[in-house]
N, C-alpha and C positions, 0 to 999 in steps of 0.2 A: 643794815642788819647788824644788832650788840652781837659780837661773839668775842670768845677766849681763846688766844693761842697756847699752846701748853706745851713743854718740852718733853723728849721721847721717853722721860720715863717720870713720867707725872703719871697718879694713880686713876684708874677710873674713877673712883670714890670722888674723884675734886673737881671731875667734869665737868660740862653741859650737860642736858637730857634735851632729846630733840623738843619737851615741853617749854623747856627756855627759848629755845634757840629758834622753832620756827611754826611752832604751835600752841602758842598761850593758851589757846582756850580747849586742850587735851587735859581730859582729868588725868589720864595715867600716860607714862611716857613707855613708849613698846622697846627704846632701848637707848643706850647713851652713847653718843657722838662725841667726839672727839678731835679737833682739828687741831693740827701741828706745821709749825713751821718748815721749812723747804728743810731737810735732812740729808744725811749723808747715808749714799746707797744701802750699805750693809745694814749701817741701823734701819735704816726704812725696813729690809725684812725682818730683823729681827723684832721690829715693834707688830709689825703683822703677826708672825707667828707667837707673841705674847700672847694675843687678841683669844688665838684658840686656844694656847692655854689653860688662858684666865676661866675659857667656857667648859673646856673640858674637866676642871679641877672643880667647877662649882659654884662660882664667883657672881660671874653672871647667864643668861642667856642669850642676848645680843648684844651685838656693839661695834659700830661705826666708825672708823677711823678715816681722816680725810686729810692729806696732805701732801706735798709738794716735793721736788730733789734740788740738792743744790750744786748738784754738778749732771751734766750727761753721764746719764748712765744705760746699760742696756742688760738686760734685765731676759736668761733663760728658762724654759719651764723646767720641773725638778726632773723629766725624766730624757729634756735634749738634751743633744751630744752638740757641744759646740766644735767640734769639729766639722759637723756637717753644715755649719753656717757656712755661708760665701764668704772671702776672705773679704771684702768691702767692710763685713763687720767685725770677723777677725782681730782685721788691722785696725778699729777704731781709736781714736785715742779717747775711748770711753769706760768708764770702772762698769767691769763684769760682774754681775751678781747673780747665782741662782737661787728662783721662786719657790716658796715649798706648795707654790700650786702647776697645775701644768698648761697644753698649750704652746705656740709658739715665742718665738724670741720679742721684744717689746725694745726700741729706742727711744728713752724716758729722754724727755725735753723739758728745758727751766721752765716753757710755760705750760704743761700741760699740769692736771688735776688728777690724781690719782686716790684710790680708796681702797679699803678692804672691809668688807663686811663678814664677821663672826656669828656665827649663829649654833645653838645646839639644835639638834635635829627634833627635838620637843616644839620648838618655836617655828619652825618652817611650816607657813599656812599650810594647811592639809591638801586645798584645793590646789598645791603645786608641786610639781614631780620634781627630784633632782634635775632632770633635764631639762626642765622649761625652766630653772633659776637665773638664767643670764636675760636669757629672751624677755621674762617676767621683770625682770630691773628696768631694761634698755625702755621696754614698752611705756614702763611708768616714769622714765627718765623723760622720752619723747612728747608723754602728757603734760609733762611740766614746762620745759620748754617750748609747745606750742602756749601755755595757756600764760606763762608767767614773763616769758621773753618775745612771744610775738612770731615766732617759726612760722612759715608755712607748715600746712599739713602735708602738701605735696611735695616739700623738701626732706623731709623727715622718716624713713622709714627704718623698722628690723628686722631684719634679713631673715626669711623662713628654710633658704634652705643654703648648702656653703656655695661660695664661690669655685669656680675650677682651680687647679693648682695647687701645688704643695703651701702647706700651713707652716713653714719652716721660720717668716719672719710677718709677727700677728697683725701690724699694722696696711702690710702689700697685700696679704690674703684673707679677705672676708667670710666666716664665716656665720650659721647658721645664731641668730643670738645678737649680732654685731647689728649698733645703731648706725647708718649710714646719713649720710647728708650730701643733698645732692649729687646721688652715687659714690660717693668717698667717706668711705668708713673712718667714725672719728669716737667711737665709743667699742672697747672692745673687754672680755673680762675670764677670766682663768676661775677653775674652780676645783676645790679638793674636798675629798666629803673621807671623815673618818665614819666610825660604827657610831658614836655618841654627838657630834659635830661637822661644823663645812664651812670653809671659808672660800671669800669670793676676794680676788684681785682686780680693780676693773682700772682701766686709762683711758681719761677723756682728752683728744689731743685737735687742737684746729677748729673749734667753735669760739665765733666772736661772740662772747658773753664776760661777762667781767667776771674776781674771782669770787664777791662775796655773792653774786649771784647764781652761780653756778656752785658753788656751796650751797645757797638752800634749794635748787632745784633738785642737788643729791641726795639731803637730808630727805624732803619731803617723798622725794620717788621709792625711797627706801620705808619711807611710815607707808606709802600706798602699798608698796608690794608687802610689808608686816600687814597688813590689813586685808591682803588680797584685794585691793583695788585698780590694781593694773587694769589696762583697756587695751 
């Protein structure tokens, strides 16, 4: 797959549109993607929170970001208290960052795939509630990778309702939304919705898939669920 790497503050305007990237033959692109190289924690949120900016000032109405960290990082939701972490993570010697989505705590690794999706509340398919937004991703994440990498069906599922257990740290505690694989949660996604916008956080961490392909199974899961195509 052609794609363009772009530094954190390259403009949308110089992007991809998922029409280059992984659907030539779309007359119209539902939003623009953007992949960036492995970054440093902070910037990573602050290019996120650009994303919503950019939607709530008027710029655009979607938009995809997709990229990597270059150091371990661990990563709080905006309204935990790290103090109530166990000290295992406390003590990490990992750079702390907090998310302006919420959720629990997340331990970002060099290889995992990480995204955000921005959206204005105008753009979110009709037929989907705030609350079915993570479930409605994972589903069409799941579709892609059975049809595009070869999954089992029966390895692959999204979890309908949460696991028991405190939510305190996102990847030990599954819940309701979270794509699993072979019972081990490996796709998980935070979400914050204003009056006019909502943005999604999501971490893919522990599927053997390469990166450029696990890049356009995100792209394309994200055009299904703009399309309401999820299954």
């Amino acid at each position: 797959m052609e794609k363009e790497r772009l530094g954190g503050d390259a403009p949308f305007g110089d992007t991809l549109v998922l029409k280059q990237l992984v659907c030539p033959q779309m007359e119209r692109p539902l939003f623009s993607v953007r992949i960036d190289p492995p970054g440093d924690p902070a910037a990573n949120m602050k290019a996120d929170c650009a994303l919503v900016q950019a939607i709530r000032e008027g710029s655009a109405t979607a938009l995809l970001r997709i990229y990597q960290w270059n150091q371990p990082a661990l990563s709080v939701g905006r309204r935990q208290s790290v103090e109530d972490l166990p000290p295992v993570f406390r003590e990490a010697q990992s750079v702390l960052v907090r998310r302006p989505t919420g959720g629990g705590a997340v331990l970002h690794r060099l290889d995992e795939l990480t995204y955000a999706l921005a959206l204005s509340r105008s753009a979110l398919p009709p037929q989907v509630s705030v609350r079915e937004i993570v479930g409605t991703l994972h589903r069409s994440l799941r579709q892609e990778l059975i049809t595009r990498e070869g999954f089992s069906v029966g390895d692959l599922a999204v979890l309908e309702q949460d696991a028991p257990g405190p939510a305190t740290f996102c990847f030990s505690a599954p819940v309701r939304g979270d794509l699993m694989f072979q019972g081990r949660k490996v796709a998980g996604a935070a979400l914050r919705v204003w009056r006019d916008a909502l943005l999604v956080q999501g971490s893919i961490q522990g599927l053997t898939v390469g990166e450029d392909q696990l890049i356009q199974a995100v792209s394309v899961a994200v055009h299904r669920f703009m399309e309401n195509q999820a299954v």
